[in-house]
N, CA, C, O and CB atoms as a CASP TS submission, in Angstrom:
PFRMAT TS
TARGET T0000
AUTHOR 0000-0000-0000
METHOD Language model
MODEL 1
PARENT N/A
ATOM      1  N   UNK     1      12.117   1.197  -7.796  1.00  0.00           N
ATOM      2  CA  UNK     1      10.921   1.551  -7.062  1.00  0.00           C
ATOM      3  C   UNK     1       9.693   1.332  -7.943  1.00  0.00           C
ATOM      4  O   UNK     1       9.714   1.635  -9.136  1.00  0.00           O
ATOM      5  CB  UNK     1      10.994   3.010  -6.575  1.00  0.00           C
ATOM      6  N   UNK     2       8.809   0.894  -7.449  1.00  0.00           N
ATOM      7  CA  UNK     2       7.602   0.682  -7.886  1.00  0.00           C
ATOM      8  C   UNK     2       5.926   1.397  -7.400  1.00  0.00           C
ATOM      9  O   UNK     2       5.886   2.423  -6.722  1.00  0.00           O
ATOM     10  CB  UNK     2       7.701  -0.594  -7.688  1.00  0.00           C
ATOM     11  N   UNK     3       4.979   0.869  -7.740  1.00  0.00           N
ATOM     12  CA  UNK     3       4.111   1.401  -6.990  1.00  0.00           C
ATOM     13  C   UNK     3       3.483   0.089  -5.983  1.00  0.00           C
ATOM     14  O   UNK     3       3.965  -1.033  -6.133  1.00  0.00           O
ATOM     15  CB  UNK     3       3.072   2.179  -7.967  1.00  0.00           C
ATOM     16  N   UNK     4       2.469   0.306  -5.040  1.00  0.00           N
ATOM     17  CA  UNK     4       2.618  -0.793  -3.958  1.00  0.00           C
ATOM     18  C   UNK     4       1.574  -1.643  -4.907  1.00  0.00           C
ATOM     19  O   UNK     4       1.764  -2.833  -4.656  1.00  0.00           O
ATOM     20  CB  UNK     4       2.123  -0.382  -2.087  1.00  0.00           C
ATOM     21  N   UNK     5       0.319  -1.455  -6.118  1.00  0.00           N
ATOM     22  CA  UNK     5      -0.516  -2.365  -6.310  1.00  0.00           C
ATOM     23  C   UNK     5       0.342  -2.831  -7.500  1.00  0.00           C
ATOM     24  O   UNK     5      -0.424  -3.358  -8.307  1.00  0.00           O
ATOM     25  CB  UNK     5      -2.033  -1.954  -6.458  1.00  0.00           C
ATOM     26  N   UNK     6       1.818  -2.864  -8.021  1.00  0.00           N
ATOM     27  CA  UNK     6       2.673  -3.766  -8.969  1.00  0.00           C
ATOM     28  C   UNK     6       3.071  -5.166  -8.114  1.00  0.00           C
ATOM     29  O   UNK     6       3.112  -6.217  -8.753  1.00  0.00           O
ATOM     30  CB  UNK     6       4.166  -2.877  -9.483  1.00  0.00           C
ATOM     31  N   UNK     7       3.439  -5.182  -6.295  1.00  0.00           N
ATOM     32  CA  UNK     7       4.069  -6.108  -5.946  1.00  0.00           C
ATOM     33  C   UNK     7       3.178  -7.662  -6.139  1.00  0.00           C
ATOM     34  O   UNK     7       1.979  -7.724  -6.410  1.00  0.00           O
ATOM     35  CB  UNK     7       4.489  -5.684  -4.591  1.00  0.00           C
ATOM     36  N   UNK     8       3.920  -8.625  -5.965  1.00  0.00           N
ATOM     37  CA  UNK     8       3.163  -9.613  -6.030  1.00  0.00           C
ATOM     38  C   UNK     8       3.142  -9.804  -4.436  1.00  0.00           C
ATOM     39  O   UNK     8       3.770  -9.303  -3.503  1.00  0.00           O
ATOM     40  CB  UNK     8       3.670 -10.774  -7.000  1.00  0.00           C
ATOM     41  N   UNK     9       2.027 -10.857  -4.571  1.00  0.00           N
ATOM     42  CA  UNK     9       1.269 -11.784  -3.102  1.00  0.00           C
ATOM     43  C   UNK     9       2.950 -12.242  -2.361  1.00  0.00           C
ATOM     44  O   UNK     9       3.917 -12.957  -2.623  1.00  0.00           O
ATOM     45  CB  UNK     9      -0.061 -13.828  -3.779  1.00  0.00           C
ATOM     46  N   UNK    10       2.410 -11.154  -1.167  1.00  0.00           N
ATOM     47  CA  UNK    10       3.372 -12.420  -0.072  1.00  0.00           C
ATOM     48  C   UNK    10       4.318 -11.522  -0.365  1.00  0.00           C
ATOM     49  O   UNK    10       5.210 -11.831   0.425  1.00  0.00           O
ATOM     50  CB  UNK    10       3.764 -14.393  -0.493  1.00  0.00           C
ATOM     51  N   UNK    11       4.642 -10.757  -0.887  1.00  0.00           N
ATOM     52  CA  UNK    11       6.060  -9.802  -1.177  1.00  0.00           C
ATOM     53  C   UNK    11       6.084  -8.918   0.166  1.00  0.00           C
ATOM     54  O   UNK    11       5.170  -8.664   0.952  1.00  0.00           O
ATOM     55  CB  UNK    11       5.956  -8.622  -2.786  1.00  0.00           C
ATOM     56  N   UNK    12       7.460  -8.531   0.165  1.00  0.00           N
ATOM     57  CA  UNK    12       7.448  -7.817   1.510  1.00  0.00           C
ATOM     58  C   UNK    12       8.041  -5.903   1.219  1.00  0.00           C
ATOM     59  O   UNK    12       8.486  -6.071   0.084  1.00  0.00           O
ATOM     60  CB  UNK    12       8.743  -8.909   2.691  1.00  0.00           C
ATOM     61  N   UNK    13       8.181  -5.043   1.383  1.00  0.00           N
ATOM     62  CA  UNK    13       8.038  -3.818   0.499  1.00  0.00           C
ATOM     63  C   UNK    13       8.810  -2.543   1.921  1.00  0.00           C
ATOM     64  O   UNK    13       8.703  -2.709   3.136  1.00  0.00           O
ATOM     65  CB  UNK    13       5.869  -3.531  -0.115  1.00  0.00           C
ATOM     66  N   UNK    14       9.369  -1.632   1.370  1.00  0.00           N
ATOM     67  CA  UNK    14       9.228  -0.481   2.709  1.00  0.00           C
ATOM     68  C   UNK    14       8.317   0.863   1.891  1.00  0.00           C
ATOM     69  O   UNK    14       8.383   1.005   0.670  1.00  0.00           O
ATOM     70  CB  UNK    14      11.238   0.225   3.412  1.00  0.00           C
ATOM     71  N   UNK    15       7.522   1.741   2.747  1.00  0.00           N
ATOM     72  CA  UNK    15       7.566   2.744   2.007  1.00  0.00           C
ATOM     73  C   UNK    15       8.326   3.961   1.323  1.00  0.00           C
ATOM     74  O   UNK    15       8.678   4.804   2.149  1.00  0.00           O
ATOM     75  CB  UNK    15       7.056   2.966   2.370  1.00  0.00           C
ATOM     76  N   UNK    16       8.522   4.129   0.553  1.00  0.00           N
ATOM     77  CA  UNK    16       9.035   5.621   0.017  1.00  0.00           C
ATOM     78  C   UNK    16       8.591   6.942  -0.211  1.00  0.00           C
ATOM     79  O   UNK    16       9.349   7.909  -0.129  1.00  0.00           O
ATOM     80  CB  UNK    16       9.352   5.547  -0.943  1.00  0.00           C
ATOM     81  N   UNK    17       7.502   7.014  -0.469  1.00  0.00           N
ATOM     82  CA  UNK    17       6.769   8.215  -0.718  1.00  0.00           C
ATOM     83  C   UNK    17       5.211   7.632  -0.856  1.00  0.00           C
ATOM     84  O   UNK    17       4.950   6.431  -0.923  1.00  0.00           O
ATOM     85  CB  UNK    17       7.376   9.044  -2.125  1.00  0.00           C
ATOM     86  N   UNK    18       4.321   8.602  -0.883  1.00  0.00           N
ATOM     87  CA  UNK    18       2.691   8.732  -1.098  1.00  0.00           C
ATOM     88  C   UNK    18       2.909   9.907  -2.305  1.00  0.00           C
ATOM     89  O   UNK    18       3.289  11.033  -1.985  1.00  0.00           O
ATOM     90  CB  UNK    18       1.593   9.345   0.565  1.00  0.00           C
ATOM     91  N   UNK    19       2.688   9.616  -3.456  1.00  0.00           N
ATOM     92  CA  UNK    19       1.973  10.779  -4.704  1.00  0.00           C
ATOM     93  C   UNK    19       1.465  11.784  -4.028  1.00  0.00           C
ATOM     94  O   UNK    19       0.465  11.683  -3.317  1.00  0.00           O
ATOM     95  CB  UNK    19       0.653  10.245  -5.704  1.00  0.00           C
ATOM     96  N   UNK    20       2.324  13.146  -4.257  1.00  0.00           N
ATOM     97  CA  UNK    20       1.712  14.224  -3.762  1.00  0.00           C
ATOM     98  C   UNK    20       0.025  14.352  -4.254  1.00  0.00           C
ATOM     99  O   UNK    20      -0.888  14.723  -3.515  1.00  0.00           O
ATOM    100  CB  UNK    20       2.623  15.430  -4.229  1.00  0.00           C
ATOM    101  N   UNK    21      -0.090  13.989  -5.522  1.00  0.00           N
ATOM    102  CA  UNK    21      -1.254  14.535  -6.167  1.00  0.00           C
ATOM    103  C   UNK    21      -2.716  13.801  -5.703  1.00  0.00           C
ATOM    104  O   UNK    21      -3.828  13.961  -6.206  1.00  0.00           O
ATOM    105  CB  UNK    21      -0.998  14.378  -7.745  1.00  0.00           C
ATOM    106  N   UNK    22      -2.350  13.020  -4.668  1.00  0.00           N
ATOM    107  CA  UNK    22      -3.407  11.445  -3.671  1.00  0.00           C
ATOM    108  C   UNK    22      -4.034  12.828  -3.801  1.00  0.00           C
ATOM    109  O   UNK    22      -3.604  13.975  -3.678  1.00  0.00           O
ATOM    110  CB  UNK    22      -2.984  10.247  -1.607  1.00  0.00           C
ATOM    111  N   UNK    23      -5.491  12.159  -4.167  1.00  0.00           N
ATOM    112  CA  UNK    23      -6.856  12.596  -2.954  1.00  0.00           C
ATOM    113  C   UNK    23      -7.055  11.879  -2.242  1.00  0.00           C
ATOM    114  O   UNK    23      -8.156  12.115  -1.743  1.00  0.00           O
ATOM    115  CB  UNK    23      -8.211  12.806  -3.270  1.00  0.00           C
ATOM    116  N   UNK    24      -6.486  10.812  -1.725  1.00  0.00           N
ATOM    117  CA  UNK    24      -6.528  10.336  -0.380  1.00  0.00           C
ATOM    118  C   UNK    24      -5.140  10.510   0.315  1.00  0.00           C
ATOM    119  O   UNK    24      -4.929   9.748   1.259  1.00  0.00           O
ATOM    120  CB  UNK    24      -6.973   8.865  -0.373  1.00  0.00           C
ATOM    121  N   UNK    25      -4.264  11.313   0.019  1.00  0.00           N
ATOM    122  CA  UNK    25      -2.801  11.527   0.490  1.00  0.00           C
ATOM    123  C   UNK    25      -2.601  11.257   2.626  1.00  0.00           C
ATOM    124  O   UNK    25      -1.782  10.733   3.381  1.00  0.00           O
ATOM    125  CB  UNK    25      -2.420  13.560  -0.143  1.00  0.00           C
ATOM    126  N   UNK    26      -4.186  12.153   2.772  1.00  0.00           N
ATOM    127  CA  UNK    26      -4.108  12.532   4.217  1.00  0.00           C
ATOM    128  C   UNK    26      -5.029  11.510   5.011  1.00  0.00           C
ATOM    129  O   UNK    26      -4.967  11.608   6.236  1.00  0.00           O
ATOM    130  CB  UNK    26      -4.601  14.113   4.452  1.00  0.00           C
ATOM    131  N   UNK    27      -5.839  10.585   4.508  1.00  0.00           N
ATOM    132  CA  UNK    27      -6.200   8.968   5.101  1.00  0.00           C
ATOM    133  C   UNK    27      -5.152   8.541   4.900  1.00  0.00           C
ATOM    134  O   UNK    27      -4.552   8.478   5.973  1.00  0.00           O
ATOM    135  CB  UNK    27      -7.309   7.961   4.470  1.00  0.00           C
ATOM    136  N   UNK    28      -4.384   8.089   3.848  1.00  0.00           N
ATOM    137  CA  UNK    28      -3.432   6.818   4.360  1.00  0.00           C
ATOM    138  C   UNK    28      -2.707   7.020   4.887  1.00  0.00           C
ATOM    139  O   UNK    28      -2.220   5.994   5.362  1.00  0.00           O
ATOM    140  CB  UNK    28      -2.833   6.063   3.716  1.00  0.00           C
ATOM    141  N   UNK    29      -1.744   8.728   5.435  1.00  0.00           N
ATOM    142  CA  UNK    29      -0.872   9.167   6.150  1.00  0.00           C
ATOM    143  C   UNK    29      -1.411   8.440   7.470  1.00  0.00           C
ATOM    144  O   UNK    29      -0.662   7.600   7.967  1.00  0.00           O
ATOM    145  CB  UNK    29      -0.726  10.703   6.073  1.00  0.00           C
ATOM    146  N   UNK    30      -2.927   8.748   8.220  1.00  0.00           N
ATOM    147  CA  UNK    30      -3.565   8.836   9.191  1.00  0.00           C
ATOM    148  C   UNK    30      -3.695   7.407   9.548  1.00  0.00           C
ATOM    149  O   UNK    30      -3.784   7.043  10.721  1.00  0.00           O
ATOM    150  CB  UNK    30      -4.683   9.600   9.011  1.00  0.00           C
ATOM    151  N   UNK    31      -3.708   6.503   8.422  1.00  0.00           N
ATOM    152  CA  UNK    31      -3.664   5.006   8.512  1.00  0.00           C
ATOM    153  C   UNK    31      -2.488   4.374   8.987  1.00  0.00           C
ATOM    154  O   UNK    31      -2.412   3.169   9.227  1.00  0.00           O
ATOM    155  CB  UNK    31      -3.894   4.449   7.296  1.00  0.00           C
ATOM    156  N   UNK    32      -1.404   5.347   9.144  1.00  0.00           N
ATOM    157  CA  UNK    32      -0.092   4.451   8.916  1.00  0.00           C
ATOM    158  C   UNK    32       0.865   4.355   7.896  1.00  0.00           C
ATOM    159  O   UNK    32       2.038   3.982   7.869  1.00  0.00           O
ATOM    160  CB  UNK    32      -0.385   3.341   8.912  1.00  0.00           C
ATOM    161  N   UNK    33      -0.149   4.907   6.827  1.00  0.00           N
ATOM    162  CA  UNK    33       0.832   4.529   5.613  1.00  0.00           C
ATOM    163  C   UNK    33       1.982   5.594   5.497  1.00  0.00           C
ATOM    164  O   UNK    33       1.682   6.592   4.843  1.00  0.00           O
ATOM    165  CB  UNK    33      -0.011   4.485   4.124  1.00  0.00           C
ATOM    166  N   UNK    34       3.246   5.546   6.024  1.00  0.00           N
ATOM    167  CA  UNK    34       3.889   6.916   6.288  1.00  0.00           C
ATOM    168  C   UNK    34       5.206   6.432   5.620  1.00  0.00           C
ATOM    169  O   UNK    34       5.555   5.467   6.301  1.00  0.00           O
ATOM    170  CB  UNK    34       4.001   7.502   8.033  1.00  0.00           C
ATOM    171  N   UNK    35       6.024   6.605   4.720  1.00  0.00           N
ATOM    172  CA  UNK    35       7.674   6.983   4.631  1.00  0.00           C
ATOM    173  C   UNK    35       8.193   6.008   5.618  1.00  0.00           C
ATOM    174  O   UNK    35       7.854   6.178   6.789  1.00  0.00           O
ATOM    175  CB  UNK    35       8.164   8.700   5.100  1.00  0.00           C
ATOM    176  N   UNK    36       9.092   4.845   5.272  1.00  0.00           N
ATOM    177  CA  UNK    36       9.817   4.417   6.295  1.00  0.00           C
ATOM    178  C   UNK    36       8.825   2.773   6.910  1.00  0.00           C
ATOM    179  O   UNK    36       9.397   1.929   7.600  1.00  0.00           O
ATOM    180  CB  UNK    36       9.939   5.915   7.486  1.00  0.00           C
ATOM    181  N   UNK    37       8.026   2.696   6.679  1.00  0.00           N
ATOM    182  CA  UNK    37       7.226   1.738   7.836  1.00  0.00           C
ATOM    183  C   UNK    37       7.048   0.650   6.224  1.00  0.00           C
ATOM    184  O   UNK    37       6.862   0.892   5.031  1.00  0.00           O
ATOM    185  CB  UNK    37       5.234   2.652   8.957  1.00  0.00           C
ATOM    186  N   UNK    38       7.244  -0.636   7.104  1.00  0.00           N
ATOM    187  CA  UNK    38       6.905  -1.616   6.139  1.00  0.00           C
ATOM    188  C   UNK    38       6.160  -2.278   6.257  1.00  0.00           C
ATOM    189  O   UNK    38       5.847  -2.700   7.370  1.00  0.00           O
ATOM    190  CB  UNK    38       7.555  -2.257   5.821  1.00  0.00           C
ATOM    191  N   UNK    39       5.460  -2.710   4.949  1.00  0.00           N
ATOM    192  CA  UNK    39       4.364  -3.816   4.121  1.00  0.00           C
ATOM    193  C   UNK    39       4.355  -4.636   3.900  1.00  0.00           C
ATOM    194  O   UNK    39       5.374  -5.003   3.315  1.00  0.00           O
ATOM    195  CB  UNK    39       3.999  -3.864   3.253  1.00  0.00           C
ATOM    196  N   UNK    40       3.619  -5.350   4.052  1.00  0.00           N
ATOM    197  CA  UNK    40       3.769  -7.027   3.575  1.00  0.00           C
ATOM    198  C   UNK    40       2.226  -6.561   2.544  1.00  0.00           C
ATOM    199  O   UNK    40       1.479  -5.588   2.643  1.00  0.00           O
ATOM    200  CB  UNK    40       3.552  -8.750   5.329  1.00  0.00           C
ATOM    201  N   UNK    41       2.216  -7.524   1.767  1.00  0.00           N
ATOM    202  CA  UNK    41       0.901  -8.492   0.856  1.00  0.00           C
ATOM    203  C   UNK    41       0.633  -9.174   1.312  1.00  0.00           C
ATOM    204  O   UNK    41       1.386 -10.141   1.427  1.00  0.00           O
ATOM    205  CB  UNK    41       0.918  -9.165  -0.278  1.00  0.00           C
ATOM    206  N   UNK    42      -0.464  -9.170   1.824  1.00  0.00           N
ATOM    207  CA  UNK    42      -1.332 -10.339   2.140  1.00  0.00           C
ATOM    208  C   UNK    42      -2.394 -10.579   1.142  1.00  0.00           C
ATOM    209  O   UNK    42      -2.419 -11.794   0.945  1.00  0.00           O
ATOM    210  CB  UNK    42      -1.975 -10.173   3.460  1.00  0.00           C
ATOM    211  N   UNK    43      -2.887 -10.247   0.742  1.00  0.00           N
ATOM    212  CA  UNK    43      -4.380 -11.035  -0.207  1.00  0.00           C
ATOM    213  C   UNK    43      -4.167  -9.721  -1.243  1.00  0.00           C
ATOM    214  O   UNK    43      -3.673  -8.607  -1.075  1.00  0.00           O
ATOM    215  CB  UNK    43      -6.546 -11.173   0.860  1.00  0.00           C
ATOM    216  N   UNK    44      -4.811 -10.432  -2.449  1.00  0.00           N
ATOM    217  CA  UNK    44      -5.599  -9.609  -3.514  1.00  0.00           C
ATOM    218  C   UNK    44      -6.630 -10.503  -4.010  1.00  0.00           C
ATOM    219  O   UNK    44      -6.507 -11.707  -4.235  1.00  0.00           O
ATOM    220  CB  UNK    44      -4.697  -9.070  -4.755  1.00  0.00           C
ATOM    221  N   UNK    45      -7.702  -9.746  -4.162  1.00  0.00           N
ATOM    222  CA  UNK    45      -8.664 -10.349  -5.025  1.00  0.00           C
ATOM    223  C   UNK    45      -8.584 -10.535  -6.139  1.00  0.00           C
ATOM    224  O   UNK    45      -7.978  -9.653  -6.747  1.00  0.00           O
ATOM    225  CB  UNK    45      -9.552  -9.925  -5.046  1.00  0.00           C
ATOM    226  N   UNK    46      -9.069 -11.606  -6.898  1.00  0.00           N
ATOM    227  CA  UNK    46      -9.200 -12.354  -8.278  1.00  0.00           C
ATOM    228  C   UNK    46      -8.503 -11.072  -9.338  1.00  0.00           C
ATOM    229  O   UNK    46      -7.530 -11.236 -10.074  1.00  0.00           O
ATOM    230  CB  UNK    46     -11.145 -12.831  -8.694  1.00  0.00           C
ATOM    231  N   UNK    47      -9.075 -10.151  -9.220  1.00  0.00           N
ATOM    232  CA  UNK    47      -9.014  -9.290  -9.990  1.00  0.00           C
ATOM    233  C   UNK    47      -8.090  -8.057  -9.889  1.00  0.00           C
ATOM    234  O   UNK    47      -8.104  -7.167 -10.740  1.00  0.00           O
ATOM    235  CB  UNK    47     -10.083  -9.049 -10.063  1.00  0.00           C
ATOM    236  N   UNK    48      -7.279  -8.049  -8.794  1.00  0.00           N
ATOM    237  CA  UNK    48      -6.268  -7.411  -8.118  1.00  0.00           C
ATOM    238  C   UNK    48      -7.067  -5.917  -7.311  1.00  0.00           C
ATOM    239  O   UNK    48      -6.530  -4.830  -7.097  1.00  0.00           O
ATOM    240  CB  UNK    48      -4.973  -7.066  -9.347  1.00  0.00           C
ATOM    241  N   UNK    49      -8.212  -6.259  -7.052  1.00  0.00           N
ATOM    242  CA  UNK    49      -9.405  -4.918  -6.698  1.00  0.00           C
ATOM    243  C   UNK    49      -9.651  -5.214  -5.373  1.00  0.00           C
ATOM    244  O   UNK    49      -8.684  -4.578  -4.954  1.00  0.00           O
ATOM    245  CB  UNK    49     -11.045  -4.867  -7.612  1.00  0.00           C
ATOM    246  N   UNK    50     -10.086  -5.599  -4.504  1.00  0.00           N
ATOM    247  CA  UNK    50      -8.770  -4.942  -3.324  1.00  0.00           C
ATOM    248  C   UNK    50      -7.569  -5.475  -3.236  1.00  0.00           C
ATOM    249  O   UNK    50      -7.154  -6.262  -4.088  1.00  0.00           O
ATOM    250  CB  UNK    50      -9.073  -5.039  -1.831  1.00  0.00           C
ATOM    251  N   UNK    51      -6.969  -5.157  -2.335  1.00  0.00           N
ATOM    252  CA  UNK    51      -5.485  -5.557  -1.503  1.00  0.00           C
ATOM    253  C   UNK    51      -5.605  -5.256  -0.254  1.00  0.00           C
ATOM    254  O   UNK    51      -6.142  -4.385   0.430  1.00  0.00           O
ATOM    255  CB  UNK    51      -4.138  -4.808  -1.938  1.00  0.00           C
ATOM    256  N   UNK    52      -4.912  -6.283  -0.104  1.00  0.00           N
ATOM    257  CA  UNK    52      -4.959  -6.691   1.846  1.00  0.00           C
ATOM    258  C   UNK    52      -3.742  -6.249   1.901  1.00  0.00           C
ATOM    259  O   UNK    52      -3.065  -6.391   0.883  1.00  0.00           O
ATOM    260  CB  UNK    52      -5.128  -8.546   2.647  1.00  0.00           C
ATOM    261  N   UNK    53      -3.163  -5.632   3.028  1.00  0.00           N
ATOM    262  CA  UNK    53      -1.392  -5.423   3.560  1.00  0.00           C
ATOM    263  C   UNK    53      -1.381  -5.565   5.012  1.00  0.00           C
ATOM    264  O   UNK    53      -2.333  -5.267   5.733  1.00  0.00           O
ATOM    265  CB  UNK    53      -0.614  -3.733   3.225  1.00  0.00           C
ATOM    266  N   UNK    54      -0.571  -5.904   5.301  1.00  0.00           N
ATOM    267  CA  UNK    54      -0.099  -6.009   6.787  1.00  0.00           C
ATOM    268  C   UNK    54       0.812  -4.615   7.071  1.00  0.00           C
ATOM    269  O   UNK    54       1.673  -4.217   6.286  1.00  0.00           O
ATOM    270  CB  UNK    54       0.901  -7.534   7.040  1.00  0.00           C
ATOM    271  N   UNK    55       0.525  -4.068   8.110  1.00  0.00           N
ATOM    272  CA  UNK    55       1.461  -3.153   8.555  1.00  0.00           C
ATOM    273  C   UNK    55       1.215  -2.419   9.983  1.00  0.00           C
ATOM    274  O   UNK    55       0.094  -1.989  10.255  1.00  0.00           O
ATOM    275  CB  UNK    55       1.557  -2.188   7.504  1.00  0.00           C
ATOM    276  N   UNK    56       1.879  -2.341  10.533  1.00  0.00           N
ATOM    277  CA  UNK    56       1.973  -1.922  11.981  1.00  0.00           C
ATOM    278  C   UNK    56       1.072  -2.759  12.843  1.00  0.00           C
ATOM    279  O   UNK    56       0.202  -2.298  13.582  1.00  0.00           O
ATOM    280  CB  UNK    56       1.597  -0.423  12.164  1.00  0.00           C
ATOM    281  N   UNK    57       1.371  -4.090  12.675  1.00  0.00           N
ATOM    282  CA  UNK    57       0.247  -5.339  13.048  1.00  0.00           C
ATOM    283  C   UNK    57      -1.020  -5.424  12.776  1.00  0.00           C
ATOM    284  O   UNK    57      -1.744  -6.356  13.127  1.00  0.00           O
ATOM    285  CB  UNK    57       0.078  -5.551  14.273  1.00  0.00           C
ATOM    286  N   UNK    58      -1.349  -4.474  12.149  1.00  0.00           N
ATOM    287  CA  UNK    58      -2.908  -4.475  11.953  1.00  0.00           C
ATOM    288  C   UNK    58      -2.950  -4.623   9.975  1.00  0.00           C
ATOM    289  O   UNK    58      -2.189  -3.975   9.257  1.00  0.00           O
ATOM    290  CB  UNK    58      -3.755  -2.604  12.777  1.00  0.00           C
ATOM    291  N   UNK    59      -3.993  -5.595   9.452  1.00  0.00           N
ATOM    292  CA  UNK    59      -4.320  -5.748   8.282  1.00  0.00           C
ATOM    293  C   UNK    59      -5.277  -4.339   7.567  1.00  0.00           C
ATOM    294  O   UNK    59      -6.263  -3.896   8.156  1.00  0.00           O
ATOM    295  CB  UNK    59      -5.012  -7.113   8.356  1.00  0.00           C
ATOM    296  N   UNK    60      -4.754  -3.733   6.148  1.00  0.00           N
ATOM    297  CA  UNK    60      -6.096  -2.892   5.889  1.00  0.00           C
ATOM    298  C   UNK    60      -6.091  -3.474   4.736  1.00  0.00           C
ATOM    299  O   UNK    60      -5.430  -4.471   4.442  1.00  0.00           O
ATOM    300  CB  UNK    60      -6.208  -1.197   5.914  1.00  0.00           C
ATOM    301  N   UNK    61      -6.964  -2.761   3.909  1.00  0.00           N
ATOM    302  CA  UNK    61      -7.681  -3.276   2.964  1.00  0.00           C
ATOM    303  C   UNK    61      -7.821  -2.296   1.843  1.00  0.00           C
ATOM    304  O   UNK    61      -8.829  -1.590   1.830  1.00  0.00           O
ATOM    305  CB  UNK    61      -8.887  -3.707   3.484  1.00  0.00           C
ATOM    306  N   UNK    62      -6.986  -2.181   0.967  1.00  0.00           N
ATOM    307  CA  UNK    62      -7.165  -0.644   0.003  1.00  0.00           C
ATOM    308  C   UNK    62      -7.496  -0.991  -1.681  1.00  0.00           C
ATOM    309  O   UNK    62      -7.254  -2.048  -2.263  1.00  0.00           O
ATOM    310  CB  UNK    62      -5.384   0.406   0.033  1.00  0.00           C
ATOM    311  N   UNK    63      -8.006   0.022  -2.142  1.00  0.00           N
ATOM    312  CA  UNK    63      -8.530  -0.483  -3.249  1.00  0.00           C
ATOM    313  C   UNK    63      -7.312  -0.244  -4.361  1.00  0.00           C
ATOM    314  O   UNK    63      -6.446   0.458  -3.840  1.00  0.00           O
ATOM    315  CB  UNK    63      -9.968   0.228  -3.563  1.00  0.00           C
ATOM    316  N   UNK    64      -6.969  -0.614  -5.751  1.00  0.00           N
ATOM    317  CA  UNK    64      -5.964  -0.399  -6.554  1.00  0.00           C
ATOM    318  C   UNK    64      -5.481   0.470  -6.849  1.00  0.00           C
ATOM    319  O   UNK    64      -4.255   0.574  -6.888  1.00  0.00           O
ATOM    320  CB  UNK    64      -6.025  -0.694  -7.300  1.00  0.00           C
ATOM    321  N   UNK    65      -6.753   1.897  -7.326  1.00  0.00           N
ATOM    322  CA  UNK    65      -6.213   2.797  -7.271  1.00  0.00           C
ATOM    323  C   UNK    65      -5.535   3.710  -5.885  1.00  0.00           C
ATOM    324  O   UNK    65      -4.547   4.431  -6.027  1.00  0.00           O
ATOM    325  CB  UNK    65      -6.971   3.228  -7.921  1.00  0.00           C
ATOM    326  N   UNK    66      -6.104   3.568  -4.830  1.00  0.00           N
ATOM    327  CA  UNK    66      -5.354   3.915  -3.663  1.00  0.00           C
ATOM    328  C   UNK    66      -3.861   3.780  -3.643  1.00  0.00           C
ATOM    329  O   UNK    66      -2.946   4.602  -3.594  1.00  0.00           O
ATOM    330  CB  UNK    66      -5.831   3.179  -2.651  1.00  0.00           C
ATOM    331  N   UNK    67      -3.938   2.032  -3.713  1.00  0.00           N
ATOM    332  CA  UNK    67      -2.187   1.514  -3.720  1.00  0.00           C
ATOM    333  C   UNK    67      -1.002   2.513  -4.810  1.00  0.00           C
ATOM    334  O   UNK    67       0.115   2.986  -4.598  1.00  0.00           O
ATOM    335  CB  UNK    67      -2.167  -0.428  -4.513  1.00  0.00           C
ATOM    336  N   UNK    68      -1.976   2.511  -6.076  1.00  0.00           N
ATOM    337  CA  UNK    68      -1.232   3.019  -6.875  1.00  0.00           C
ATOM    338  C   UNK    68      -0.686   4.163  -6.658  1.00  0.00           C
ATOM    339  O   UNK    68       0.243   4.470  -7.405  1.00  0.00           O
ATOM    340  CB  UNK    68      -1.701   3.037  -7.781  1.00  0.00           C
ATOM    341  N   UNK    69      -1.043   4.994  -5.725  1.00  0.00           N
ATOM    342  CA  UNK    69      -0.178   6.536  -5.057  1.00  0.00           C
ATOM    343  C   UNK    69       0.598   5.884  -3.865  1.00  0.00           C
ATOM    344  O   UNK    69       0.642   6.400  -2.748  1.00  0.00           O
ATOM    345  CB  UNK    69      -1.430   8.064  -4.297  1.00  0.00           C
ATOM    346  N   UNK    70       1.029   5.046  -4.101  1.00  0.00           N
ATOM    347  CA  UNK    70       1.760   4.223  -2.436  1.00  0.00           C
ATOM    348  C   UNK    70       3.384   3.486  -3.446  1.00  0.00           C
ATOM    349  O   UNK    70       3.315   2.363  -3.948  1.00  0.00           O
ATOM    350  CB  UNK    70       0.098   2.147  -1.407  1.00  0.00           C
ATOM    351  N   UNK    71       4.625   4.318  -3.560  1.00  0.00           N
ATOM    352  CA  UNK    71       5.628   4.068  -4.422  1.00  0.00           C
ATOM    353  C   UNK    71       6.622   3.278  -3.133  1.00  0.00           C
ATOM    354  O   UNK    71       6.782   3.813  -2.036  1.00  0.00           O
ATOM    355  CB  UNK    71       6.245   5.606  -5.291  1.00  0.00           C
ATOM    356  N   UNK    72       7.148   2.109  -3.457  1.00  0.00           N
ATOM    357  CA  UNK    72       7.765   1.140  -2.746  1.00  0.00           C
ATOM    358  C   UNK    72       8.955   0.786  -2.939  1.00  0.00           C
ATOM    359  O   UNK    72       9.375   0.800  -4.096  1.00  0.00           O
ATOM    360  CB  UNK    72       7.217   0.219  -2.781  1.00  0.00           C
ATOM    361  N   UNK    73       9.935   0.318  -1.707  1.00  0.00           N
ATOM    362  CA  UNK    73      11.159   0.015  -2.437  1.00  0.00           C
ATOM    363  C   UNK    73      11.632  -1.328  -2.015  1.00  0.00           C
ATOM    364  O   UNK    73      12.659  -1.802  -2.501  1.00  0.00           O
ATOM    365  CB  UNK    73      12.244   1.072  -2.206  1.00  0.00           C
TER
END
């Protein structure tokens, strides 16, 4: 398991958990980002500062540290 801003471009991922300790724990729940539902990579910028994901047909857009409370398997 990893965290979701380690995967590379185009990788495909499920979730496992959200870091209890998120201060954003209860947006990305609200986004979708829930236990069970899967991710794709779609884009990162030059600098890996945002990330694009695909999930529940709709694209979002989260910043690194966000991803980094997002653990993948």
């Amino acid at each position: 398991m990893k965290s979701l801003d380690e995967m590379p471009l185009g990788s495909k991922a499920k979730v496992k958990q959200i870091s209890k300790n998120a201060s954003v724990r209860r947006r990305l729940m609200d986004m979708g980002v829930v236990p069970g539902v899967e991710i794709e990579i779609k884009g990162k910028a030059p600098l890996g500062d945002p990330i694009e994901i695909l999930l529940r047909g709709y694209k979002l857009t989260l910043r690194k540290n966000e991803a980094a409370n997002i653990i993948v398997e």
